[in-house]
N, C-alpha and C positions, 0 to 999 in steps of 0.2 A: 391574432392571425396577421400577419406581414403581407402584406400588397407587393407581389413580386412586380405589377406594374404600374405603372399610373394611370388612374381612369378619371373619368370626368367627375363620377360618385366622391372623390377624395376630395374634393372642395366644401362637401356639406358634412365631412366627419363630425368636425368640431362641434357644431350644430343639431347634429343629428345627436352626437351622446350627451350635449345636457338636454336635451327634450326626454333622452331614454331618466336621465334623474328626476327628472320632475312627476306627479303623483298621476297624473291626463295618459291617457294613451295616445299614440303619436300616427299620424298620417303622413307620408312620405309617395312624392311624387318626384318623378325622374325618369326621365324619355329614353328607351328601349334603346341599349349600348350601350348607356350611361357605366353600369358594372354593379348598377344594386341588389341585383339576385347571386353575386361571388362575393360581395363586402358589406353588406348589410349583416349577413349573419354570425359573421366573425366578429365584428365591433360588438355586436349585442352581446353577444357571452363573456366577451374579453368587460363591458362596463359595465354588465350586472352581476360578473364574477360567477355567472351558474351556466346550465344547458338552455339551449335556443330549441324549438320544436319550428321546423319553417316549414309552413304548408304551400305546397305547390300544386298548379291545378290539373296538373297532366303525371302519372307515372313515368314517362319518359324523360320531364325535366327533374324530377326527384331522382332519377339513376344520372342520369347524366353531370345534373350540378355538384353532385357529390366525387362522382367519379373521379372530373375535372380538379376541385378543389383538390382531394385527398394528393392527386398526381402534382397540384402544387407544393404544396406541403412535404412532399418527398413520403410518405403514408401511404399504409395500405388504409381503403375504406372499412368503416368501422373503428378506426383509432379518433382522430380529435374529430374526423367527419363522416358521418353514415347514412341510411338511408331506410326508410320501412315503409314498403308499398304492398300489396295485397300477395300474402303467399310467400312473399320474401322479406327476410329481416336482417339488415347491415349495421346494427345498432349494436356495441360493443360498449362495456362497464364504464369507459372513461371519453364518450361522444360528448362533443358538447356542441354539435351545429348535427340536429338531426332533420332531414328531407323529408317532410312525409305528405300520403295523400291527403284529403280532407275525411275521405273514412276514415281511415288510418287516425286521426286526429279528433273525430268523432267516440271512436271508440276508447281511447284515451280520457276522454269527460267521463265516460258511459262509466267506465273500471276507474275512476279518481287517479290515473295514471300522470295526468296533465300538473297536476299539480307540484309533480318532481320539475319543470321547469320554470325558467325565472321569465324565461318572455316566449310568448305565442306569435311569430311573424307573418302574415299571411301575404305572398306574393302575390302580383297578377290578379288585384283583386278585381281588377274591372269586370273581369269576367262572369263575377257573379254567381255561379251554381248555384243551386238550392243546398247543398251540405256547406257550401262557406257561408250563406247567409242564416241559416240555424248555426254552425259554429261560434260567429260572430256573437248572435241573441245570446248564446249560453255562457259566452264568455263574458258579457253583462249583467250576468243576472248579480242583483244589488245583495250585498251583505256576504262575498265573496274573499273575507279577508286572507292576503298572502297568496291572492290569486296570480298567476302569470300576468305582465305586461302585455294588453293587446297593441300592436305594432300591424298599419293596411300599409301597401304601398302598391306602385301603378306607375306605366308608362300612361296612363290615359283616363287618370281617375277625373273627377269633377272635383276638385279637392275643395273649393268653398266649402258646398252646402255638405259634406262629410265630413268636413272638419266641425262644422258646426251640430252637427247633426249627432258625434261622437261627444261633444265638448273635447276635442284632441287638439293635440301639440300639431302644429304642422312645419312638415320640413322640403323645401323645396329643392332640387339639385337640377343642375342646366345640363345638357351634354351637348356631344359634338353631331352634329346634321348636318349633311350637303343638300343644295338642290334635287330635287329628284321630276326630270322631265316626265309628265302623264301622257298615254295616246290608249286613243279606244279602237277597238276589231270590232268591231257589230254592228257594223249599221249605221243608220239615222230615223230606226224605225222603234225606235226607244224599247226595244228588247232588252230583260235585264240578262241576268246572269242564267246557264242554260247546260244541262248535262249531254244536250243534242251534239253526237260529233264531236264532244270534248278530247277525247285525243288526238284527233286528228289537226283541229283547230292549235291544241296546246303544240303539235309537232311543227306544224308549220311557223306559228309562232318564232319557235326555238330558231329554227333554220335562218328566217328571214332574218333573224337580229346576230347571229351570230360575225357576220361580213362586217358589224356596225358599230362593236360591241365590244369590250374587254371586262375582263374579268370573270366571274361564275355567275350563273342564274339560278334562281329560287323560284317554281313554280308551287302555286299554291292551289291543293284538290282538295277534294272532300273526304276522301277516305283511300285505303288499301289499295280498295278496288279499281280504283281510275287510277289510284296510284300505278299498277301495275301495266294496266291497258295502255299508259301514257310511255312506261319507260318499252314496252313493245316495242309501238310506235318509233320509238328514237332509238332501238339497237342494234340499229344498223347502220347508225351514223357515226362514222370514224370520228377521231381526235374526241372524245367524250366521255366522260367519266360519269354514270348516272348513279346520285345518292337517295336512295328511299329514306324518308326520314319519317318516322311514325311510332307509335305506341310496342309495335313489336321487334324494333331494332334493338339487339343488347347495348348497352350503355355504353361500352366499351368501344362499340365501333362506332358510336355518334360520334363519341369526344374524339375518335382520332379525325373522323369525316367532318368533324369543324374544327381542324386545326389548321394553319395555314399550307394554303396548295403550294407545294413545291417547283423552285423555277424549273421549266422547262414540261412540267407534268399537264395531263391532259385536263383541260377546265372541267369542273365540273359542272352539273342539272343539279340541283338537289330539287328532289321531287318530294312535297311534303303536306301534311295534313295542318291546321291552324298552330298544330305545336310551335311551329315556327315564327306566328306572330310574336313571339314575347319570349323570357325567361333563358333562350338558347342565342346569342349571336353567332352569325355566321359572315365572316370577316371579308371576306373575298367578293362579296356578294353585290355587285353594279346593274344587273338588270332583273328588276320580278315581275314575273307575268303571272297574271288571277286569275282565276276561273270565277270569284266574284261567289264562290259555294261552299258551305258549310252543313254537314251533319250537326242539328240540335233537337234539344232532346221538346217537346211539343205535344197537347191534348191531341188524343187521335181516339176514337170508339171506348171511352172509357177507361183510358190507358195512356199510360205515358212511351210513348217511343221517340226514337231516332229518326226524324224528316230529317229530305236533304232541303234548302233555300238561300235564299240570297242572304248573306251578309248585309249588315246594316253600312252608313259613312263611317261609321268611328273604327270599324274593321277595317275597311279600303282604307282609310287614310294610315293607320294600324301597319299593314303590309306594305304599301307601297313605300314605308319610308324605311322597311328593311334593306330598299337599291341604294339610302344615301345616308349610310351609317359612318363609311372613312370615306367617301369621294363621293362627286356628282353622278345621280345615277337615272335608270328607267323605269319606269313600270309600267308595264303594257294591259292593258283592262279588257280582256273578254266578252264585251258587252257595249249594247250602243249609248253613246256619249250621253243621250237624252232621258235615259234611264233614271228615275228618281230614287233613291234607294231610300230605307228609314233613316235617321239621324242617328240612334243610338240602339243597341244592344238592351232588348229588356231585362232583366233580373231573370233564372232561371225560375223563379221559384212563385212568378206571375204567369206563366204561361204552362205548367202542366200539371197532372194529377196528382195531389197531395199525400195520397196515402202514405209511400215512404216515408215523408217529409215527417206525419203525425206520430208513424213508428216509431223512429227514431228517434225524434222529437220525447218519446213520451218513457222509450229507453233510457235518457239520459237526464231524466225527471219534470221535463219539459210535458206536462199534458194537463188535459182539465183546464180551468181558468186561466192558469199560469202558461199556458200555450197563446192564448188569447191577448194577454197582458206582456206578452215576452218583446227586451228591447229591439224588435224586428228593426233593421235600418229599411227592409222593403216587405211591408206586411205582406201575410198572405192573401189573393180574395177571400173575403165572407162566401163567395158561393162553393168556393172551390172547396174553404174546409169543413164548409158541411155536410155536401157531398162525400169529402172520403170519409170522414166522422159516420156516416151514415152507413157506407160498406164497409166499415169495420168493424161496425157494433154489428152488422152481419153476420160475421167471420166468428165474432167472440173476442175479435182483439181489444176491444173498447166497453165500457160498462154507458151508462145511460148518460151517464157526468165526465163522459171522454175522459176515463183514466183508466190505464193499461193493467188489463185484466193478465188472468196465468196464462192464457194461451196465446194473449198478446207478446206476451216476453217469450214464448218459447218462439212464436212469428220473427220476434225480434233480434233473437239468436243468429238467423240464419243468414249466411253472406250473401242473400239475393233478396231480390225486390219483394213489394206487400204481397203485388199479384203473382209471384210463381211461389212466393212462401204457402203460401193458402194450397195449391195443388200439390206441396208434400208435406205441409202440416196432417192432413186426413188422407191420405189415398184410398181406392178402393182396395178390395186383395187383391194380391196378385200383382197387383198393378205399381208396386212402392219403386221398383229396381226400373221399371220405361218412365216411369214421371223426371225420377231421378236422371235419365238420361238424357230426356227433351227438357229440362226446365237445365241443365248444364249447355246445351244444345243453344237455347236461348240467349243463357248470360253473356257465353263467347261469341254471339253471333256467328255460327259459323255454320256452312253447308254441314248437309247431312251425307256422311261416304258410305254407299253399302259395296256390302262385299262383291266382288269380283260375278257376276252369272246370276245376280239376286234381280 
């Protein structure tokens, strides 16, 4: 694949493709701009001579990156580049750089599908899920010959103790960073990050910096929803172009919304969800102001859900250096300066309820001992899997020696979680067609619309 331009990633080509020759799989760190998530995946195909499977953490960097690529290429998506995220599939007979989720990539082990590729890339790996950290174990499992090339890489990995940790090749790349001036809005009352009055805080924000300011801002929320409430707030204020950037924007209109603003055109807000920390640059981009909040996924009554909470440092520092990608920049912090925040981002797959993790896990031959014994880079707790081991040998999905019974694979069939599988595995009568409505109700989060006088 041709590098229509030069990035800071081209310095460690050379580097990076004899690590891809050597027998180690390879760890690749490179600071957010660098160009690693558009040129990473083309060298790897072009030096293993086969198809790349490159897992992304977000559906919307999987449509996007491809989108982007393919439009360099002079290509429709689905020819050298595609993409296959949940419901939709861009993958055509002759891809060889394919986008996918980490389901998506999961299910692939599950069907022995994974094995049509020569290397497995996983971006963004700091991030962590629980489906990239099972992907990764399964991708180790010993006596794997002719297996795909595992390949992590990160604007913000820990890359010693991973590299060592893998026995991998490591490959380092510099990029280009400006300063980026920090100021905090909260206080001195060490309040940390706060949904209290966030639009209104985020509008004012906006306003006060614009007199100060050049170029575009990048506000970072926690989801849709404040997404929405935020671009309210600011629609009434001329000269502004407001970009929603989130999981349900078509692809099509990111890549043009992060193409360079045109002189004379109105600066843009882009108003966005954590998509933004990583995998997407947005070029234009001199002042980010944080809400300091992220939706993650969290034990709550037995279950795994979506809490909103504070972002850990390695997230702040993450975002704020979106302001100083091609020039000196700001970012404005949400919260009082005194605020201690955690240091680092736990592993998804330590902080909430196992059951999926075991299903799946045991879908893709992963269960019994061999769940126990798997090359976990971040094991599971012992409490946590014995606890879902224990409701699921509940359910029937599990036998006594945690190996996946018939009802467990038919559980595991299903494209939703342990716990709403279990509510349409058995329904009552009657009852199969409203489970079916409210356990879809669930998956998409979304309000419930009744009819008109109901």
């Amino acid at each position: 694949m041709n590098a229509p331009a030069q990035l800071p990633i081209e310095e460690a080509r050379g580097s990076y493709e004899a690590a891809l020759r050597g027998p180690r799989a390879v760890v690749v760190t490179a600071p957010t701009g660098s160009g690693k998530s558009t040129r990473l995946p083309g060298w790897t195909a072009d030096a293993l001579g086969g198809p790349v499977l490159v897992v992304e953490p977000r559906r919307v960097a999987c449509r996007a990156l491809a989108v982007h690529l393919a439009r360099e290429l002079g290509q429709a998506v689905g020819e050298r580049v595609g993409y296959r995220v949940r419901f939709e599939d861009r993958l055509g007979p002759s891809t060889q750089v394919a986008f996918v989720t980490p389901g998506v990539a999961l299910n692939l082990v599950a069907s022995g599908g994974i094995e049509a590729y020569a290397a497995v890339l996983v971006d963004e790996f700091h991030e962590r899920s629980w489906e990239i950290e099972l992907l990764v174990a399964l991708l180790r499992r010993p006596g794997r010959d002719g297996a795909p090339k595992l390949i992590l890489c990160s604007a913000t990995l820990a890359a010693a103790s991973l590299t060592e940790a893998l026995d991998a090749a490591l490959v380092e790349a510099r990029g280009r960073s400006f300063p980026v001036e920090v100021e905090h809005r909260g206080g001195e009352s060490g309040e940390g990050p706060s949904e209290r009055d966030l639009e209104v805080r985020v509008a004012e924000a906006v306003r006060a910096s614009l007199p100060g300011t050049s170029g575009d801002i990048l506000v970072f929320l926690p989801g849709k929803g404040e997404i929405e409430r935020c671009r309210r707030a600011l629609a009434d204020d001329g000269g502004l172009e407001l970009v929603p950037v989130h999981g349900g924007v078509p692809p099509g209109t990111l890549v043009d919304a992060f193409a360079a603003r045109r002189e004379g055109a109105p600066r843009r807000v882009y108003l966005a969800t954590n998509v933004a920390e990583s995998s997407l640059t947005l070029p234009g981009v001199r002042l980010v102001i944080d809400s300091g909040l992220a939706r993650m996924r969290i034990h709550r009554g037995g279950r795994s859900v979506l809490g909103l909470g504070a972002i850990a440092r390695d997230s702040m520092e993450q975002r704020a250096g979106r302001a100083g990608r091609v020039a000196p920049g700001r970012c404005i912090r949400l919260w009082s300066r005194s605020f201690i925040p955690r240091e680092v981002t736990a592993p998804e797959i330590e902080r909430i309820e196992l059951d999926d993790v075991l299903l799946r896990a045991a879908s893709c031959g992963l269960d019994g001992g061999a769940f126990d014994g798997a090359a976990w880079l971040a094991p599971p707790p012992p409490f946590a899997v014995d606890a879902a081991r224990e409701r699921l040998r509940g359910v029937g999905a599990l036998d006594a020696d945690g190996q996946m019974t018939p009802r467990g694979r038919e559980l595991g069939r299903l494209p939703v979680s342990a716990s709403e599988g279990r509510m349409l595995g058995d329904p009552p009568p009657g009852l199969a067609g409203t489970l079916a409505d409210l356990v879809a109700l669930l998956e998409t989060r979304r309000g419930l619309a009744l009819p008109a006088g109901a």
